[in-house]
FINU-815258 format. One record per residue (C-alpha): residue in one letter; x, y, z; residue number from 0. Coordinates in pm, whole numbers, plus 32768, in hexadecimal, padded with zeros to 4 digits. Layout:
a,X,Y,Z,NUM $
...
END
This chain:
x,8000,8000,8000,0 $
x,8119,80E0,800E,1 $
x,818B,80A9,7ED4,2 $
x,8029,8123,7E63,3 $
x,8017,8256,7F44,4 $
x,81AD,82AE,7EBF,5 $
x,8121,829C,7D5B,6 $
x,7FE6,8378,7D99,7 $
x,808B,844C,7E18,8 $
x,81B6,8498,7CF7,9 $
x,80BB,846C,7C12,10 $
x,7FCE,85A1,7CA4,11 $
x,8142,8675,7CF4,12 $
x,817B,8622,7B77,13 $
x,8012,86B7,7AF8,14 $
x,8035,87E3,7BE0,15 $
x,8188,8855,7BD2,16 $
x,8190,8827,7A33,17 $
x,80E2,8965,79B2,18 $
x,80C4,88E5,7852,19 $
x,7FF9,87B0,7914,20 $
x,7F46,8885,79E0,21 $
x,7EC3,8976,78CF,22 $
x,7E2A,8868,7816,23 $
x,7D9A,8784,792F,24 $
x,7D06,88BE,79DD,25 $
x,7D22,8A1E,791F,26 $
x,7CCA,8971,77CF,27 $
x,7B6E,88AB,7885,28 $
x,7B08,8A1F,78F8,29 $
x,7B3F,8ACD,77C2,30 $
x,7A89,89A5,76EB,31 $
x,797B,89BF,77F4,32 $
x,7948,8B3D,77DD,33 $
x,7966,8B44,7644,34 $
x,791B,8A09,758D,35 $
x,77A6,8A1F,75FD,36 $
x,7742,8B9F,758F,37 $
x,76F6,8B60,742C,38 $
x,7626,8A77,74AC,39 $
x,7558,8AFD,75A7,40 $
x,7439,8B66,74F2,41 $
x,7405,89DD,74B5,42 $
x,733B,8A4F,733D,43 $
x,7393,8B56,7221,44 $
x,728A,8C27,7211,45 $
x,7219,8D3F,7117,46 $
x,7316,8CEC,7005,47 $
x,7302,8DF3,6EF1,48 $
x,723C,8DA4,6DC5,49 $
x,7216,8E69,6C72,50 $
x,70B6,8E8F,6BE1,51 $
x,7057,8EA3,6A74,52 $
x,6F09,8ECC,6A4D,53 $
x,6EAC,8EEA,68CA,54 $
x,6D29,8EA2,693B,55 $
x,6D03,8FD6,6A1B,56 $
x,6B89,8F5D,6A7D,57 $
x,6AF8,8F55,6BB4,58 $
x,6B28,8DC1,6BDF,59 $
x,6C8A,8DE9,6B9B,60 $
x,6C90,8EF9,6C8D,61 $
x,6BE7,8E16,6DA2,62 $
x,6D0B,8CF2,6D36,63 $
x,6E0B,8E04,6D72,64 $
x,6D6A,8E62,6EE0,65 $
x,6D62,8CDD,6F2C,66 $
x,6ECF,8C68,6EE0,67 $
x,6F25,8DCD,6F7E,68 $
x,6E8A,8D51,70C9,69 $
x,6F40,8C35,70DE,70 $
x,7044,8C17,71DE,71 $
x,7127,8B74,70F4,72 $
x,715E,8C61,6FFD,73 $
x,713A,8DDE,6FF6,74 $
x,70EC,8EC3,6E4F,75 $
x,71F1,8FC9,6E7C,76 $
x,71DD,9051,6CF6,77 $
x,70E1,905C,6BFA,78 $
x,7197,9031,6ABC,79 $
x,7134,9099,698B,80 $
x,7189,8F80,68B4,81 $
x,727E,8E1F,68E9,82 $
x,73BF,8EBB,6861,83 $
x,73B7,8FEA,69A2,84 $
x,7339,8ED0,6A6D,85 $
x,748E,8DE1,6A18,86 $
x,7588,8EE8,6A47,87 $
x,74B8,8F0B,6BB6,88 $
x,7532,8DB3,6BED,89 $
x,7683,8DC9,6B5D,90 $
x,76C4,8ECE,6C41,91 $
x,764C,8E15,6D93,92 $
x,754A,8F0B,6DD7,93 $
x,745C,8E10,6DA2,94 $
x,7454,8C7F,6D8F,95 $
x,72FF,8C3C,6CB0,96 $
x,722D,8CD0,6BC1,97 $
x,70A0,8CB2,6BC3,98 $
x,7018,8CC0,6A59,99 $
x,6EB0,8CE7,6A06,100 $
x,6E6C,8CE4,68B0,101 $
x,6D66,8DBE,6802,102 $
x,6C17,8D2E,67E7,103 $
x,6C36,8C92,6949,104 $
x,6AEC,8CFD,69AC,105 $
x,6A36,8C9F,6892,106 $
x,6AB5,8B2F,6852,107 $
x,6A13,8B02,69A8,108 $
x,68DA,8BB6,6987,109 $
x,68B1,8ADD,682F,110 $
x,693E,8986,68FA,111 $
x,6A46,8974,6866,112 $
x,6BE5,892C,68FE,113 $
x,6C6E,8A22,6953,114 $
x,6DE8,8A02,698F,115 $
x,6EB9,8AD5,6A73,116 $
x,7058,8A94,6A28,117 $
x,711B,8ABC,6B90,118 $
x,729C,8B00,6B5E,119 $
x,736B,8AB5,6C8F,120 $
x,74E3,8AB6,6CB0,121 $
x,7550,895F,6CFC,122 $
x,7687,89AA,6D0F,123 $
x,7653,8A14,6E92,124 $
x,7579,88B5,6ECF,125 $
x,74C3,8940,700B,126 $
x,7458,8A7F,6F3E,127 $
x,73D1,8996,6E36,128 $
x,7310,88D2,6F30,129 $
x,7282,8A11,6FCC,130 $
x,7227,8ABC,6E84,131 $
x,7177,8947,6DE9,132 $
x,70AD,896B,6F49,133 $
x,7069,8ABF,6F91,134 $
x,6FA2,8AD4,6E20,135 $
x,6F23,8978,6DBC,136 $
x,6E36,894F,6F2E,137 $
x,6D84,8ABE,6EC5,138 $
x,6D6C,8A64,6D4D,139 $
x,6CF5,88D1,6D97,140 $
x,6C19,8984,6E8E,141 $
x,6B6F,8A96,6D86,142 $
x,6B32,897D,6C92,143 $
x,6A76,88BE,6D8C,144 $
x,69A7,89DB,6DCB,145 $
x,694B,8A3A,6C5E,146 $
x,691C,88CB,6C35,147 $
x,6841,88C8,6D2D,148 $
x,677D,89F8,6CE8,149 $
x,673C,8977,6B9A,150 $
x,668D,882F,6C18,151 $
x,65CB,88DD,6CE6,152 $
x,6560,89E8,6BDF,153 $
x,64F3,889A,6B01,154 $
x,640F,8827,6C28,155 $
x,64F2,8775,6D14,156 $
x,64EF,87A7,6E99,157 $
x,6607,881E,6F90,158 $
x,666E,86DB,6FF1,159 $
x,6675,863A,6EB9,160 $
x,6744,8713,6DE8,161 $
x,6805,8726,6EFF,162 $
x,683D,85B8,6EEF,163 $
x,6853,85AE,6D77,164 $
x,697C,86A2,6D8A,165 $
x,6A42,85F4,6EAF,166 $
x,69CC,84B4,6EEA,167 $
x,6AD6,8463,6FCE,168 $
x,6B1E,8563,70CB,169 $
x,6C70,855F,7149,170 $
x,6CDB,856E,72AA,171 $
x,6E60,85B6,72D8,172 $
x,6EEE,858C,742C,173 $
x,704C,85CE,7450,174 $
x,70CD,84D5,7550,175 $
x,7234,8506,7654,176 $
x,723E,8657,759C,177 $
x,710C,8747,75E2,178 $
x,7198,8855,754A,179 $
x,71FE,87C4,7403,180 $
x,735A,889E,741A,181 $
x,74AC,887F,73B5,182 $
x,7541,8884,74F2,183 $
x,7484,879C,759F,184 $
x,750F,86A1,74A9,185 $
x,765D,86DC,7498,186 $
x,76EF,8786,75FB,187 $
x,76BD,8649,76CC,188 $
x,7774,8599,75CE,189 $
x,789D,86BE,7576,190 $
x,78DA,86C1,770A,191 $
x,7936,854D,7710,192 $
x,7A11,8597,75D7,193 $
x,7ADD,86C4,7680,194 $
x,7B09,860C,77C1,195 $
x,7BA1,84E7,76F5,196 $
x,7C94,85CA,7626,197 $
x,7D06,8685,7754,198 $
x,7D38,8548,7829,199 $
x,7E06,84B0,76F8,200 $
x,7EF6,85BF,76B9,201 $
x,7F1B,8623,782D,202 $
x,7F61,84F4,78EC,203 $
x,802E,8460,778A,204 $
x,8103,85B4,777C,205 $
x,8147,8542,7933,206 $
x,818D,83FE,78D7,207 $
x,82A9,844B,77AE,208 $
x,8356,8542,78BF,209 $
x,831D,8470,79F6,210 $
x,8462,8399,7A8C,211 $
x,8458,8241,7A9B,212 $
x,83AA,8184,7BC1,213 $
x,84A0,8094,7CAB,214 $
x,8346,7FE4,7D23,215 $
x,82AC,7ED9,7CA7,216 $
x,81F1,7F1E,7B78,217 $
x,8096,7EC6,7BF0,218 $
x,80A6,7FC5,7D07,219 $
x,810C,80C5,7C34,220 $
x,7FE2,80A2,7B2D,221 $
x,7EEA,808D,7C68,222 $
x,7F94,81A1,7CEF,223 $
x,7F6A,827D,7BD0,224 $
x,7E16,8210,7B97,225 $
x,7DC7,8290,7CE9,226 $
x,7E48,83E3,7CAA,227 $
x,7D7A,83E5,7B77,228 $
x,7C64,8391,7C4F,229 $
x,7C93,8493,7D26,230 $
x,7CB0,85A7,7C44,231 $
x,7B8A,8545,7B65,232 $
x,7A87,851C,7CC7,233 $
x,7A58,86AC,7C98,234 $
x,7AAA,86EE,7B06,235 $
x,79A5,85D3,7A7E,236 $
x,788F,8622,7B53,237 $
x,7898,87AD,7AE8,238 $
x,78A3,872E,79A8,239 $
x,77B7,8629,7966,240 $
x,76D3,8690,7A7C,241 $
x,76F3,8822,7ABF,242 $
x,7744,889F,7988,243 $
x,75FE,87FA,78F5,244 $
x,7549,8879,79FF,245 $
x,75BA,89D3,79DB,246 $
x,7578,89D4,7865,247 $
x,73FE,8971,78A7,248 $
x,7445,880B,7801,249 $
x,7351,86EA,7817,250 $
x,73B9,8619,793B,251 $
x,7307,84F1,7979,252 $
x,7418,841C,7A3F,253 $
x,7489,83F3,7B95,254 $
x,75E2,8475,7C10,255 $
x,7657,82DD,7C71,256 $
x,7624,8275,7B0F,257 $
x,76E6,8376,7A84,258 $
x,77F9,832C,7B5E,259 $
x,7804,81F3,7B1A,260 $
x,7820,823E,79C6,261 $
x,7948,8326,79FD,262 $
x,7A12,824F,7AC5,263 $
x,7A6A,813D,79B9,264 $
x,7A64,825E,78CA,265 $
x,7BA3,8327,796F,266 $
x,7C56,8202,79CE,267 $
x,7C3E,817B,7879,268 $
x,7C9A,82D5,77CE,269 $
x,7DE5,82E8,78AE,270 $
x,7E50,8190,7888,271 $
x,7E32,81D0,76F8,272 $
x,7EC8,831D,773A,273 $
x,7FFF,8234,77ED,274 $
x,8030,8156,76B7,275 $
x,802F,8287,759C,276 $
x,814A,8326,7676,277 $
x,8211,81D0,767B,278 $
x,81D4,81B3,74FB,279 $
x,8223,831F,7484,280 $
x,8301,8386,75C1,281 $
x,8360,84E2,7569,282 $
x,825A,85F0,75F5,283 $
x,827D,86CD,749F,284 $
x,81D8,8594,73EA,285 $
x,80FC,854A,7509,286 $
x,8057,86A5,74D7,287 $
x,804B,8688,732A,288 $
x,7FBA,8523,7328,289 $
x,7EB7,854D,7436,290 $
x,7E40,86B8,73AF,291 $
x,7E35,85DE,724E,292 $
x,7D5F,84D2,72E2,293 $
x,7C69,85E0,7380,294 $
x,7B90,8606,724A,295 $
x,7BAD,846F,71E5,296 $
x,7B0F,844A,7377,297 $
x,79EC,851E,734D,298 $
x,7968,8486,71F7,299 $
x,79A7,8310,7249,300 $
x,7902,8341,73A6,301 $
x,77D2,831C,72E6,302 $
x,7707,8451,732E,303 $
x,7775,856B,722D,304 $
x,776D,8458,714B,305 $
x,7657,8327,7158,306 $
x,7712,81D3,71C8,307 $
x,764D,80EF,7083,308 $
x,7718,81DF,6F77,309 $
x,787E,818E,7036,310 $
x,792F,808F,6F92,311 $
x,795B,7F72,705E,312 $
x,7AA3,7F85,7057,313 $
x,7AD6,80C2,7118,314 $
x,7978,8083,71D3,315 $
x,7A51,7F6B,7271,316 $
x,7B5B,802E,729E,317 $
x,7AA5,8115,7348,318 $
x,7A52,802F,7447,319 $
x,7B9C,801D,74C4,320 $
x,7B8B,81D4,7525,321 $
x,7AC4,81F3,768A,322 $
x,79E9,8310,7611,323 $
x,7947,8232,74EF,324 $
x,7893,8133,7632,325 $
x,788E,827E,7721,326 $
x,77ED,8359,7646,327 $
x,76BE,827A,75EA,328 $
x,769C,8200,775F,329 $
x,76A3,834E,77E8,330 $
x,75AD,83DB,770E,331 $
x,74C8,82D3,7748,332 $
x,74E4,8331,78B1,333 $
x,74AC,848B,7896,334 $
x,73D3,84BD,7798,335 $
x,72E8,8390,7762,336 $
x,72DE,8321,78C8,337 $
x,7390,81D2,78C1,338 $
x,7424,8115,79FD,339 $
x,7557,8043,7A3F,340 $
x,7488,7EFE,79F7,341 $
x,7453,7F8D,78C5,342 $
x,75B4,7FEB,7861,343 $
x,7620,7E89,78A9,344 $
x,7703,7E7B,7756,345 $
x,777C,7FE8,7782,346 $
x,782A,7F86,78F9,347 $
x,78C7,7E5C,7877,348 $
x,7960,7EF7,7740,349 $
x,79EA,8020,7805,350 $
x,7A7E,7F37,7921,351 $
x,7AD2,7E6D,7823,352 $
x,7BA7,7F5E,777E,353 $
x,7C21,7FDC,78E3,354 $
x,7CD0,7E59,7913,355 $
x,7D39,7E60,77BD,356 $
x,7DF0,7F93,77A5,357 $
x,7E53,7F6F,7922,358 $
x,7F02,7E30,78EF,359 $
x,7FB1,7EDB,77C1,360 $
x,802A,7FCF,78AE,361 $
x,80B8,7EDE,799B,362 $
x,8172,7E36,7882,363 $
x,820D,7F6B,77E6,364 $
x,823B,7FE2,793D,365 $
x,8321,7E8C,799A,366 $
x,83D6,7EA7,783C,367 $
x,840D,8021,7896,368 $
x,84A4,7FC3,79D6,369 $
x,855C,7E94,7945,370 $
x,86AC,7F34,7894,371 $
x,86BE,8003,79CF,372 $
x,86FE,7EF3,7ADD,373 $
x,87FD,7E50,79E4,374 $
x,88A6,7FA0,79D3,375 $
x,889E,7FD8,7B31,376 $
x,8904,7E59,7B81,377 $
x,8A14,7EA1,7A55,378 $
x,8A93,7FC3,7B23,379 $
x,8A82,7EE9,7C99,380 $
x,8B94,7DCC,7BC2,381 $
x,8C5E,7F0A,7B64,382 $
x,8C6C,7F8E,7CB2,383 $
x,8CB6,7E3A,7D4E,384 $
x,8D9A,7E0A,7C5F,385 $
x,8E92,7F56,7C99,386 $
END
């Protein structure tokens, strides 16, 4: 046991005395808490500037144009006077769809006839696209319901039925784990699991390429570390998987134990792995460029910012082997859609799991480590004997 408490200890005097270590493992984790959600804090885009050509100019077109207006989605901020004024709008980013009526509007529907309405949106910004599609096909799907309607009713029909000859299927939508439908809710629980992984990897692998060799036994030394990990990550994972969420009004639908219990396996795991890159790469200059490289790899094979079924299976299984890919989906089914640790059976085993497979990878590398040093220093005991 006091091998254990010898390595805790140099391991925490090693995080808190390197200011490189200590930037990332703490200053980094504050400023990624403070900026990385803003963008996302209004959770929707909202009122995203649309140019209007109306070639119609009738008072039905007029009533579409109120409609898509009111929409939450999307807001008309120019009436342009023909598609050419309209594109250069667009080109310039002052605006991210056009809205064309074309003329006789009104009177293909007075005479029953389609009447089509062409919708430009830049997909080149994807949410933009989705916002503009939205924010004008519900109020024009809506308006042709109602002239449909109308027009059964002027030929004799009753409320009810041309209201069920028009939309015979009324659709309910019920957003489930995410109320709100936003951005942020989606992708924040997600993105904190992702920074806490990159910071634990290059701080406690940049400690272990400048630490000095252990004269313990190899096992306490791993355990010991472990423990200082431990100790450190009691009061940085709960702020970030439980406060931070909090504080940003996120859906929370798990209890504090589960979480935990998530996190545990999921910071020893990350600082074992973060033990075997520095043993393979060794120098801190490369153990800053290859982890900053793998950052972006992470946070599209985690499966989130990218769906899991279009991941070749190749990396999919690769990405089995990083702790955020099993932490990430367990802690989100914690959190957001309510799950318990019964429930998360196959999550718990593949992060401890990866904990005793990456742990007794440290132990090994640790022992070959320690290895050429005990023959040097028995090499140097013969020399001394010998003079």
């Amino acid at each position: 046991m006091r091998a254990v408490w010898h390595a805790m200890r140099d391991e925490l005097r090693a995080v808190f005395t390197d200011s490189q270590v200590r930037s990332i493992l703490l200053v980094s984790l504050v400023i990624y808490a403070v900026i990385y959600p803003l963008p996302y804090q209004a959770e929707l885009l909202r009122d995203v500037p649309v140019v209007l050509v109306d070639h119609d100019r009738t008072t039905t077109s007029a009533d579409l144009v109120r409609r898509v207006d009111a929409s939450e989605a999307v807001a008309i901020s120019t009436d342009a006077l023909d598609m050419a004024q309209a594109i250069a709008l667009v080109q310039q980013r002052r605006a991210y769809g056009v809205l064309l009526i074309p003329e006789g509007f009104e009177r293909n529907l007075l005479r029953g006839r389609q009447s089509p309405v062409a919708v430009y949106a830049d997909a080149s910004y994807f949410l933009m696209y989705q916002r503009v599609m939205q924010g004008a096909a519900v109020p024009i799907r809506q308006m042709g319901a109602e002239v449909e309607a109308g027009r059964l009713m002027a030929a004799g029909a009753g409320l009810e039925v041309a209201q069920a000859q028009v939309t015979p299927a009324n659709q309910v939508e019920v957003a489930l784990f995410n109320p709100a439908e936003g951005y942020a809710t989606y992708v924040l629980p997600a993105a904190f699991v992702l920074i806490l992984q990159q910071t634990i990897l290059m701080g406690l692998a940049l400690t272990a390429t400048r630490r000095r060799r252990g004269t313990d036994h190899p096992v306490w030394l791993v355990l010991g570390r472990m423990t200082a990990w431990v100790t450190i990550y009691s009061v940085l994972l709960p702020i970030y998987l439980i406060v931070l969420p909090a504080l940003y009004g996120l859906p929370n639908l798990g209890r504090v134990g589960d979480v935990l219990a998530i996190g545990l396996p999921f910071v020893l795991a990350a600082g074992l792995l973060a033990q075997c890159v520095a043993a393979v790469l060794r120098s801190a200059a490369v153990v800053q460029v290859v982890l900053l490289a793998v950052g972006l790899p992470f946070f599209f094979l985690s499966g989130f910012a990218w769906p899991v079924e279009a991941i070749p299976p190749l990396l999919n299984t690769l990405a089995q082997f990083v702790p955020s890919t099993p932490a990430i989906d367990g802690l989100v089914r914690v959190s957001q859609m309510g799950a318990r640790l019964p429930d998360l059976a196959s999550t718990l085993w593949h992060l401890w799991a990866l904990t005793g497979a990456l742990g007794v990878a440290a132990i090994l590398i640790e022992a070959l480590q320690a290895k050429p040093e005990s023959v040097l220093i028995h090499q140097q005991q013969i020399d001394e004997m010998e003079t």
